[in-house]
N, C-alpha and C positions, 0 to 999 in steps of 0.2 A: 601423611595422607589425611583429608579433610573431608573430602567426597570422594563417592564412587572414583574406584579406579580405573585408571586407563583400562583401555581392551580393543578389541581387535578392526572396530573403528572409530578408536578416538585416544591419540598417541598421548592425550595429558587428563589428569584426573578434572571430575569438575571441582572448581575453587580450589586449581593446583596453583600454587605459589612458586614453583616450578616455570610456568608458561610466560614464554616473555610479554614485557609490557608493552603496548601499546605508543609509538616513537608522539613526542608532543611536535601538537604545532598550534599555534595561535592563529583566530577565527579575524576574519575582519570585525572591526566596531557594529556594535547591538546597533539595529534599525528596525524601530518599531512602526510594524503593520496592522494594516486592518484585516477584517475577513472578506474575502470575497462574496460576494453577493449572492451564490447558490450556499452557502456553509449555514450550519446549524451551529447555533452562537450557545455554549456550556456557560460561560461567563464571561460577563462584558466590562466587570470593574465594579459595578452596580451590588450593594446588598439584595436589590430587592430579587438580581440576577440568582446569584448564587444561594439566598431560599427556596427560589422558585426550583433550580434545575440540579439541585445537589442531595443529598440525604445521606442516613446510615444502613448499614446492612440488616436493616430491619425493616428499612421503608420510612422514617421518622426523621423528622429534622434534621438538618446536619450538626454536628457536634463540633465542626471544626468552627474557626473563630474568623469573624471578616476585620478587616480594617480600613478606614476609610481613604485610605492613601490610593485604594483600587484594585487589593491582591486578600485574600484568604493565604489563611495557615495552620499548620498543625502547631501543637507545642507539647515539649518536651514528659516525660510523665505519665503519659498514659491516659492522659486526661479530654482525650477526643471522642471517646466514644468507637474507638478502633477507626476502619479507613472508611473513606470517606465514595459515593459512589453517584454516577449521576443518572438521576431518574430517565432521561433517555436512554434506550438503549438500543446499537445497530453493530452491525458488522465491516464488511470489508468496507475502506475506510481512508479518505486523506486526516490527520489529525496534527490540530497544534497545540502546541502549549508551551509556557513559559514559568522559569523556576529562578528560586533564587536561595541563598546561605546565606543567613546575618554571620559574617566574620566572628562576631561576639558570644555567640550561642552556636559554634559550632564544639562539637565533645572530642577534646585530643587526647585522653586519657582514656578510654572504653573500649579503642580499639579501633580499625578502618573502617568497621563497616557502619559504626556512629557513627559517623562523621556525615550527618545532615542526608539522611538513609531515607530513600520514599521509593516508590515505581510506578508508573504507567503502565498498568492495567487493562489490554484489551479482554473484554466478553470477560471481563471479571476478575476474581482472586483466586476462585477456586479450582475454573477450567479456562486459567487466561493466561497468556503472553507475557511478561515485564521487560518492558526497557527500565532497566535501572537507574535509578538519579541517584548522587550521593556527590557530597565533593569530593574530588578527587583530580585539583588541579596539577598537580605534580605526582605522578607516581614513575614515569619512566625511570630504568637502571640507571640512565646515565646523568638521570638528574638526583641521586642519591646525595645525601649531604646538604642539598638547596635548600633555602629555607622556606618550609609549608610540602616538603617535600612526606611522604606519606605509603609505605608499602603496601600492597594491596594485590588480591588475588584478579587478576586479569579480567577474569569473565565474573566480576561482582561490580566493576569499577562505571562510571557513570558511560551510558551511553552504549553498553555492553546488553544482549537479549542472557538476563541473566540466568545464569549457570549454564551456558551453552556457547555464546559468541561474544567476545574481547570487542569493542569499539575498532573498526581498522586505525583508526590514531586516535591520539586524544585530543581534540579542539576544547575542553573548557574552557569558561573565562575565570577569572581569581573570584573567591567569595565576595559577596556584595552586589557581582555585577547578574543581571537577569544573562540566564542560561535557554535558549530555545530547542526545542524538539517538534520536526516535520519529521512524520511518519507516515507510512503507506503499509496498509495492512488487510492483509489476504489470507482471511482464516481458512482453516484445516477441509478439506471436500469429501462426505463420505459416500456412500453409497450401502445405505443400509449398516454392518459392521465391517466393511470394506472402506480402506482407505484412499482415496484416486489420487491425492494432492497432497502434501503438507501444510499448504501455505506459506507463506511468506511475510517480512519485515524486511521495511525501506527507511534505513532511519538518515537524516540529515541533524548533527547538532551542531547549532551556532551556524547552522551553512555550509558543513563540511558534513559528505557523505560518510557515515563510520558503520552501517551495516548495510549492504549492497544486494536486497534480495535475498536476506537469507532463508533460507525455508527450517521451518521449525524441527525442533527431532521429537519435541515434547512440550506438557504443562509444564508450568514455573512449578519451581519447587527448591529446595532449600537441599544440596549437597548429595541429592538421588536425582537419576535418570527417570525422569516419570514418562511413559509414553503417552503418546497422545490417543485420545479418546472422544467418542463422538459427543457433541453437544451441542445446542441451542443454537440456531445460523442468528442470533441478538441478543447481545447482552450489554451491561451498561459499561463504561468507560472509571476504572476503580483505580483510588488514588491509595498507596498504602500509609497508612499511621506506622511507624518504624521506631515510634518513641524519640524523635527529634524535630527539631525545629526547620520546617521547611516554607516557603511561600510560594501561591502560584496566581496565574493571571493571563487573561487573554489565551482563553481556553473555547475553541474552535472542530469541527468537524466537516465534512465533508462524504457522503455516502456515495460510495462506488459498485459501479456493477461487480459481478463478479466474471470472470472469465467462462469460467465454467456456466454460468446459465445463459451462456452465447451461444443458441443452436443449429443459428445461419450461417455464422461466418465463422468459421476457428478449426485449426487443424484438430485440436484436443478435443471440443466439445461437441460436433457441432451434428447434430441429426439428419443423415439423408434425405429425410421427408418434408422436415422443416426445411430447409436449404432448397430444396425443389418448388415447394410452393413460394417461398420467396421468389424467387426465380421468373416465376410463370405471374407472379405478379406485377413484379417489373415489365417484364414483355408485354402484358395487355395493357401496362401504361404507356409505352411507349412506341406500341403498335396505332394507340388510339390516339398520339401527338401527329401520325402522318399525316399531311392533308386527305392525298390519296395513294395507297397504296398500289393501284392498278397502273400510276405514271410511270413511265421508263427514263428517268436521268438518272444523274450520279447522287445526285443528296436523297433518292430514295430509295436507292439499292443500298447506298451506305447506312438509312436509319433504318432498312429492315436487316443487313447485315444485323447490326449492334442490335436488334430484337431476337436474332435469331444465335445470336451468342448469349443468349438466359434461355433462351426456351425452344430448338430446333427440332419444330414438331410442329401442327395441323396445319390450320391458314396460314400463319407465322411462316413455315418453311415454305407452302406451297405459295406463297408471293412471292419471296424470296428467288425461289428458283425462276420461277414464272420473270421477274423482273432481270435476272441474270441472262436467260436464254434470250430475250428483246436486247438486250444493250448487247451482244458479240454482234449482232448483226446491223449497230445501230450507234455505238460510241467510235469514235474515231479514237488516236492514239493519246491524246491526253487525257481526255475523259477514263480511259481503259488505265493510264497511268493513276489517275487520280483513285479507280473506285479498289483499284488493287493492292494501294493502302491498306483499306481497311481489309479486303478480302483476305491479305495474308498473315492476318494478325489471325482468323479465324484458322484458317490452313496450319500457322503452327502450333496452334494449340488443339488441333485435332476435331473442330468444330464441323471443316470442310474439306473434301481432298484437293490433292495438289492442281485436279483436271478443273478446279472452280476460278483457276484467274484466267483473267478477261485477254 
């Protein structure tokens, strides 16, 4: 035993060596992209980038090291000034980023978890999330013996929310080649010291989905179960110093709403009250597209229908009706066919009774 032990919902300890490995499969060929045009650009290749939008956990310069090929890195030693964190900070979140292993300066004596060891870091190090980076192109059982082959605890191994979730496969590329992570992140929803949400990680690496939603159980943390606790709805995006050589590049975000501050529309979130003035605001938009509402044909019984399915109440309903009780005595059998379309969409959803087709 390593970490916490199994228990009564969670059949393998954290960093069980026990838990099977992750089955390999190889990624299609690296294809390099740009950011789309609404993304907030962390690093573009550029020195003058990665001064501007990077630091240490102090607020101060960053300490990691750029090189002009168009990637930042840590190196080995201790010698960065710990991790590295970027002076923006947000929350729920699309985010990209790309890594890589010099084959050369990876540590095969120190054990797996040197072996070119960093994280990604949402809302920080101390009350944040890690997708785990580390090489780790070979560790499946069944590729034991392979050469560059490397045992490793499941839920430490690259691509893994570590100490909690194994990558569902392993897509790495072999050291040398740049590694990608697309993630979608959906931090923790409190309500005071009430917890409503876990949140969630969507990781894709190299292209291949390996965490599918998972909803968090806790902070990162190193071989304990830490639970999760409230914090800051923004913090910055933190790269870990691991004491190895890692490179990074074409580092991208994207800010996303959160679900939960959706008060109109969502089965989860969504406010009665807010959801009703939405409502009644659409209908006086849509009330005030009629030419006139006093006409009796089919295209304006059908655009007061569809006003009076957001908002069946004042003038709204009293044209409505007014416009229906003129066309029974006034539409012939297609027009009644045509306006009962739309009336019966309203009928089954309980807008109008059954006595309202034409």
């Amino acid at each position: 035993m390593y970490g916490d032990t199994p228990d009564e919902k969670h059949a393998w300890a954290v960093h069980d060596w026990n838990r099977p490995k992750p089955v390999k499969v190889e990624p299609a060929p690296y294809v390099k992209t740009s950011a789309p045009s609404d993304a907030v650009v962390l690093f573009d290749g550029t020195r003058e980038s990665f001064e501007r939008n990077w630091r240490d956990a102090k607020g101060g310069k960053p300490g990691w090291s750029y090189s002009d090929e168009g990637y930042f890195y840590c190196v080995p030693g201790g010698k960065n000034g710990g991790s590295l964190y970027s002076r923006e900070e947000f929350g729920d979140c699309q985010l990209h980023i790309e890594y890589r292993h010099d084959p050369a300066a990876i540590f095969s004596d120190k054990g797996p978890q040197m072996r070119g060891n960093s994280g990604v870091f949402l809302m920080g190090t101390s009350t944040g999330h890690e997708v785990q980076i580390l090489e780790s192109y070979f560790t499946s059982r069944e590729l034991e013996g392979k050469e560059g082959f490397v045992d490793n605890y499941a839920d430490g191994q690259a691509g893994s929310i570590y100490a909690e979730a194994p990558p569902l496969v392993n897509p790495q590329r072999r050291p040398g080649e740049w590694q990608v992570y697309d993630i979608v992140f959906h931090q923790p929803v409190w309500d005071g010291d009430r917890l409503v949400h876990p949140g969630s990680l969507t990781v894709f690496f190299n292209g291949v989905l390996v965490q599918d939603h998972w909803e968090m159980e806790g902070i990162t943390t190193h071989c304990r179960r830490k639970p999760l606790v409230p914090h800051a709805k923004k913090g910055p995006l933190g790269l870990q110093d691991h004491g190895c050589l890692v490179q990074f590049r074409n580092i991208w975000y994207r800010p996303l709403a959160s679900r939960w501050d959706n008060k109109t529309h969502s089965s989860m979130s969504a406010d009665p009250v807010a959801v009703m003035a939405l409502r009644r605001e659409t209908a006086a938009r849509l009330y005030a597209k009629i030419p006139d509402p006093a006409v009796v044909d089919v295209p304006t019984l059908k655009a007061l229908a569809e006003v009076i399915s957001y908002a069946n109440e004042g003038k709204y309903k009293a044209s409505f009706d007014a416009c229906l009780a003129a066309a029974r005595g006034k539409f012939g059998e297609k027009e009644r066919a045509d306006a009962n379309k739309a009336i019966d969409v309203l009928v089954r959803n309980g807008v109008l009774p059954e006595s309202a087709r034409l």
